[in-house]
N, C-alpha and C positions, 0 to 999 in steps of 0.2 A: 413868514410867520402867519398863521391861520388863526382868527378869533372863533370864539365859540359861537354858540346860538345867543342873540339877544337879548337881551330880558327885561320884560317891562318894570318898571318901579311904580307900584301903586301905596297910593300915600295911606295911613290908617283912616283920616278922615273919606277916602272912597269906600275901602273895602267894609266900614261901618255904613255908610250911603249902602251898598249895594246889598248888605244885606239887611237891613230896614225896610229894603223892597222887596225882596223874596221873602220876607218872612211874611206869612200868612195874615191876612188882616178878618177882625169880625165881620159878621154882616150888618148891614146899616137897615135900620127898619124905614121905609117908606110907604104912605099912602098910595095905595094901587086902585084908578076907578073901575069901579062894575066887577068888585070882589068883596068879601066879607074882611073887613079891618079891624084890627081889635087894638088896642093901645097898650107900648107896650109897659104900662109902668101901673094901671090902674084895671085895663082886660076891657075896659069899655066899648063900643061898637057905634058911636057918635059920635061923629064928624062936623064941625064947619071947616065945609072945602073951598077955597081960594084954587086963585092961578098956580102958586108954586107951591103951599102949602096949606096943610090939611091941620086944623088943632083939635084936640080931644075936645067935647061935649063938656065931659065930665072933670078931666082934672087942668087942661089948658097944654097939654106937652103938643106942642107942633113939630108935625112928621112934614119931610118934602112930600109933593106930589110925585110921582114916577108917571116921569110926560112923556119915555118912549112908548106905553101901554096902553096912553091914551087915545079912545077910540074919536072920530071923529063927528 
């Protein structure tokens, strides 16, 4: 007696997981140095820049810094 081909059993709880992760995600707004930044919730262009992050001037919204862009 010969069995068929195998078949995997994926539970709902993966096949929900995996497509959570293919599905498309926004872009994330980060402060980038030695580039024009604008805020994005007020359009401002003032910065207090920190180590990890950067906060709006004008309305307080802190963006992360983007530390791979950062020059040395």
């Amino acid at each position: 007696m010969t069995r068929g081909p195998a078949r995997k059993v994926v539970s709902i709880v993966d096949a929900r997981a995996a497509a959570i992760a293919a599905a498309p995600r926004p872009a994330m707004p980060v402060y980038v140095p030695g580039r024009v930044n604008r805020c994005v919730e007020c359009h401002h262009e003032a910065f207090w820049v920190g180590r990890i992050t950067a906060e709006c001037g004008s309305c307080g919204r802190p963006l992360p810094v983007d530390q791979l862009r950062r020059h040395p």
